[in-house]
N, C-alpha and C positions, 0 to 999 in steps of 0.2 A: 279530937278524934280524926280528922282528918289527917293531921299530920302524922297521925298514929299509923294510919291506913296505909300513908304514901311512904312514909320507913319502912315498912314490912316489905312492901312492892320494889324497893329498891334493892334490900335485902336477898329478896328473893331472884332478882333479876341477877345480882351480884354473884351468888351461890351457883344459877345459870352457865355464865361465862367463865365461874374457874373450871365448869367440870365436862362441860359440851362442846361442840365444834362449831362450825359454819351454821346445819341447818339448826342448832338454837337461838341461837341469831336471829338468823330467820324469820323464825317463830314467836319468837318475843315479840320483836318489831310488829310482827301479825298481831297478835293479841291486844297489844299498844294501842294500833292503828284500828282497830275495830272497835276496841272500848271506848277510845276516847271518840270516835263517830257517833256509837252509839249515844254517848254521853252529850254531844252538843245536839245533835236530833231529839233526845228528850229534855232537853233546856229549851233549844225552844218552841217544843211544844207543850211542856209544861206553862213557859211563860204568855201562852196563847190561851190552853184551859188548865187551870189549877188541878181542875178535879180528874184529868185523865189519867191518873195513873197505870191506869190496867192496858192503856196503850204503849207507853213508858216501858211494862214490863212484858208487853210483844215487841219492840225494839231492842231488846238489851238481850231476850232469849233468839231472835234471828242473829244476833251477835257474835254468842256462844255456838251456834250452831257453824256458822262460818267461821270461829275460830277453831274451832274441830276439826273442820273440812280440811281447812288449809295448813293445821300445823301435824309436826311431824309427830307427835307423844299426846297419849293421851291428859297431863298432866295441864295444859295449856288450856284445856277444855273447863278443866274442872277446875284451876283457879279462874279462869273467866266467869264460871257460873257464881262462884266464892263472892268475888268483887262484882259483880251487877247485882248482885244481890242485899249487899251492904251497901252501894249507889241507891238500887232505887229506894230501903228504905228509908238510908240518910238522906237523902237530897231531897227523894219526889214524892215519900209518902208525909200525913202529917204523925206528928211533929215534926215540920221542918228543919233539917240541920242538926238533929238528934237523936238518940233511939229514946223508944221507952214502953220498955214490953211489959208496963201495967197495965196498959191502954185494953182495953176492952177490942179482941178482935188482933190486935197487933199483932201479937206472936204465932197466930194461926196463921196469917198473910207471910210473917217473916220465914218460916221453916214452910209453906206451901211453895213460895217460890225459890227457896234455895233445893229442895231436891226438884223440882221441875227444872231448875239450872242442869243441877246436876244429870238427872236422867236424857236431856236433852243432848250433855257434851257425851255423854258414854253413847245415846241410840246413834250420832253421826259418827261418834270413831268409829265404833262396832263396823259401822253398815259403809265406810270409808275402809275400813280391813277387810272385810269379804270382799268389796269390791276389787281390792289387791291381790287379795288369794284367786279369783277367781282370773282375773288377767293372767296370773304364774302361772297356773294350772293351765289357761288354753294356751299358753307361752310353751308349758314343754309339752302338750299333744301334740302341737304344730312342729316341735322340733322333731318327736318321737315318730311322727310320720314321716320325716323330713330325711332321719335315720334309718325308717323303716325300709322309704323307696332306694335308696343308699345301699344297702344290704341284701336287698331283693336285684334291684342291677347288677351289683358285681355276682352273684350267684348267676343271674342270666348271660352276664357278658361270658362267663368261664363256658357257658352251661353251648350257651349258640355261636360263638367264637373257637370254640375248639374244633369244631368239624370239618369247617372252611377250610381250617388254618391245615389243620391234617391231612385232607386233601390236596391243597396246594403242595405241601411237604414231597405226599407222595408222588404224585406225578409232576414236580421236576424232578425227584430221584430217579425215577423209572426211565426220564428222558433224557437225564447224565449218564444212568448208568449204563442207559443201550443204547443212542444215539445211532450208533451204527445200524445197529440191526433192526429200526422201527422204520415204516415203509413213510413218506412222508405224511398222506393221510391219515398216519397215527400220531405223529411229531403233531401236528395241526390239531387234531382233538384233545393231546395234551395240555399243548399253549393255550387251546378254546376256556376248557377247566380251568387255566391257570386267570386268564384274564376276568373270567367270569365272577368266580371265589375272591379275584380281588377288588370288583367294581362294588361287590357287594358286602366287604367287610367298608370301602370308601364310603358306603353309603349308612353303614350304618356305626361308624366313627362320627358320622355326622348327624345322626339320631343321638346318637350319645353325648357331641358338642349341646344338641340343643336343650336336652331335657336339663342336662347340668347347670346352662345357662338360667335356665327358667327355674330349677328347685335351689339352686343355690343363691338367686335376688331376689326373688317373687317376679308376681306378674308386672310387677313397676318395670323391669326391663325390657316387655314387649313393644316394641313400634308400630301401633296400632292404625292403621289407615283405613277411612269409608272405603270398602272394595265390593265389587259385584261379585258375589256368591257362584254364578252361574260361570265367570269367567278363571274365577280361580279351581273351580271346579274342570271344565276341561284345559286348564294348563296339565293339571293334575294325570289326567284319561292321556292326554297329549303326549306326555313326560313317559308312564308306566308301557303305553303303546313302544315305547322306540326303545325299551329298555327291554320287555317282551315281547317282539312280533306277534306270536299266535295268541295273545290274550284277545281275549274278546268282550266287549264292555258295551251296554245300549244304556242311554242317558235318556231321564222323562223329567224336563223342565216346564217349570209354570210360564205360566204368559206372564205373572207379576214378575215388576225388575224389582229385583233382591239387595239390598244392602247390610253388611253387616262390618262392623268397627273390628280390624283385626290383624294381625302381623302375617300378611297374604302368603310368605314363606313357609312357616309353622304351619296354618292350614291347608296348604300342600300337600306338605310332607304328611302330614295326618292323613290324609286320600291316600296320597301314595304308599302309606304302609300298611290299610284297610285292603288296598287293591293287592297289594303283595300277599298279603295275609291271604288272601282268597285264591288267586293263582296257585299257591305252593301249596295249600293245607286242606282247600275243599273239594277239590275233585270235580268242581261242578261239571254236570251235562247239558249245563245250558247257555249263555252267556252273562256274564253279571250283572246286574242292575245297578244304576246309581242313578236316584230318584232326589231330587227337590222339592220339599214343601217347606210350609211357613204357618205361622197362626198369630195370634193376634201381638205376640211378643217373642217367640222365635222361631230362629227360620233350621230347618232339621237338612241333614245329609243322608242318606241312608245307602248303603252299600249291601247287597244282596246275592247271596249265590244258591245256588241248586246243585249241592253236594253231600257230604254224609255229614256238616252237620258239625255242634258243640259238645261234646262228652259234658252230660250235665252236672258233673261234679266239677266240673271248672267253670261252667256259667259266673260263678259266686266271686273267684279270683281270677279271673283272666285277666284284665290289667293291671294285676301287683308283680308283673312280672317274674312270679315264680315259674321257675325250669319247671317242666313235667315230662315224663315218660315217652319217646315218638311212638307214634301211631303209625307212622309209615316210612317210606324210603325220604319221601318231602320230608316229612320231621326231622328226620336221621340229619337231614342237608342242612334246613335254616329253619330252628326252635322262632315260635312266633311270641315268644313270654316279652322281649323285650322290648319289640314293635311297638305293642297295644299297651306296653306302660310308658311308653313315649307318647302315647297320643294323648292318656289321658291326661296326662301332666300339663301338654299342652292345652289342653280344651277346656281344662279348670281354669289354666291361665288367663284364660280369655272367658271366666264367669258362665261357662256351659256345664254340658253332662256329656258323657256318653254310657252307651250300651248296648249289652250284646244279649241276642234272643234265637232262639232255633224258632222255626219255624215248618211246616209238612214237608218239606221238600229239600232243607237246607238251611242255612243260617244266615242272620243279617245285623249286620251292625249299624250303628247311626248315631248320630252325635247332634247337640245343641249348640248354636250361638245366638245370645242378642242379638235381637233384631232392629235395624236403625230406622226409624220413620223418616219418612222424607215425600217432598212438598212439588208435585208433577206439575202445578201452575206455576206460571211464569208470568212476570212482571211485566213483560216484552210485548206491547205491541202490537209489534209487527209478528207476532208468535202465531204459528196456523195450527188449528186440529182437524 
């Protein structure tokens, strides 16, 4: 019988490798390598208690279960459970070294655990395939979103990119084509337009560099450095001041010092295009707020103005970067769709949130990042409080 059992297994191994690739291979090897473990594991514990069989037969069904896991076809499963099953009645039930399904009780035992075999290799393939399907499926949402911000950009870049670009167009035409006849002080508001329209397509070529960088690697490509919150926050105020004189910006910092794990660049530029965002689109009458808090796991930004505010049918998609309709001469100038899908991109990058809310007076935006603990005693001595 034996010999019987091991010509088949050969046979079938045989049949295997004329008609499969590499992972049958594999596979087999898997099977092999698991049955015959399981198979010296119930030798010798068989040869320790005779009478444990029904331990025997939770060793050979953990077996099947792991040759399921591991091979690539369901088929592997299901002769495993085939062959443990004819093991443990040949070997380790009694009559030892033989069948014989007169025996009072035997054949109940024999066909109980061959579909307990069997239902064991089908419940891990089964729930080893969902578990596949289910990886595909968040595989292509992630791409599908990946496509989406892709598609929503280039509508924004055509959408806030043309106006700029239109302007510059026109008045250097205007200054070619009357040179003569424009008093200098008009030569000079042209060039003013011209240099302006173009520090601000630089700037936001380089929102475009970064979001790209960030959707097209993931966040694995950020360079994430312990930075003080507080300081990268007025590089930020620092930067938007010298780029707009009249803006006006009042900061309310905590007493905690602030640490949070982050590419200090990118969070910048996120300030910087909140602050922008509020300059050109709200009109505020008051000066903007940008306020620092924290809680018990992150520390918040929030950026605030006292203007007319979020048309609340864009609350919903403001950072998908969809172009919308200007609201005013600002809109007309610099569309704010693709700023705020640059941030977000960012700020997911780094495990945060953002958003945006009106509020009585005007609207505010504010964003999350991790917050990093850290440890104000010192080792030192000679360290004074």
């Amino acid at each position: 019988m034996r010999k019987y059992i091991w010509n088949r297994f050969i046979r079938f191994a045989e049949l295997i490798s004329q008609t499969h690739t590499f992972n049958a291979y594999y596979s087999l090897l898997i099977t092999i390598g698991f049955l015959l473990a399981a198979t010296i594991l119930s030798a010798l514990h068989h040869g320790i208690n005779p009478s444990g069989s029904a331990n025997i037969a939770l060793i050979y069904i953990l077996a099947v279960i792991l040759i399921s896991y591991y091979t690539d076809k369901y088929r592997y499963g299901v002769l495993a459970g085939i062959i443990s099953v004819f093991f443990i009645n040949y070997l380790f039930t009694y009559p030892f070294n033989k069948f014989n399904f007169t025996m009072s009780g035997y054949p109940v035992t024999f066909f109980v655990m061959y579909f307990i075999s069997i239902l064991a290799s089908a419940t891990t393939f089964r729930l080893k395939e969902q578990t596949r399907r289910i990886q595909e499926v968040e595989k292509l949402l992630m791409e599908a979103e990946k496509e989406k911000l892709r598609a929503n950009l280039l509508r924004a870049v055509s959408h806030d990119l043309r106006t700029p670009l239109t302007s510059m167009i026109g008045a250097s035409s205007s200054y070619l084509d009357h040179e003569d006849a424009l008093s200098p002080d008009k030569k000079r508001e042209l060039i003013s337009h011209i240099y302006e329209d173009a520090n601000w397509l630089l700037h936001m070529v380089e929102n475009l560099l970064s979001v790209t960088r960030i959707t097209a690697t993931g966040a694995n490509v950020l360079k994430k450095t312990s930075e003080p919150v507080e300081e990268v926050l007025f590089d930020a105020i620092s930067t938007v001041k010298k780029r707009y004189p009249d803006i006006q910006v009042r900061t309310f910092i905590p007493d905690d010092f602030l640490l949070a794990p982050m590419d200090p660049l990118l969070i910048k530029q996120v300030i910087l295009n909140l602050l922008e965002n509020t300059y050109f689109h709200a009109n505020s009458s008051k000066p903007t707020e940008c306020r620092l808090t924290s809680d018990k796991d992150f520390i918040q930004i929030h950026i605030k103005d006292y203007g007319i505010g979020i048309p609340p049918e864009r609350l919903e998609n403001i950072f998908d970067a969809v172009p919308s309709a200007p609201t005013s001469a600002a809109d007309t100038r610099k569309g704010m769709g693709i700023g705020l899908s640059i941030c977000k991109a960012i700020i997911h990058a780094h495990n945060g949130s953002i958003y945006a809310k009106n509020h009585l007076d005007g609207a505010e935006f504010y964003f999350t990042l991790p917050k990093e603990d850290i440890d104000l005693e010192s080792n030192d001595p000679n360290t004074h409080h």
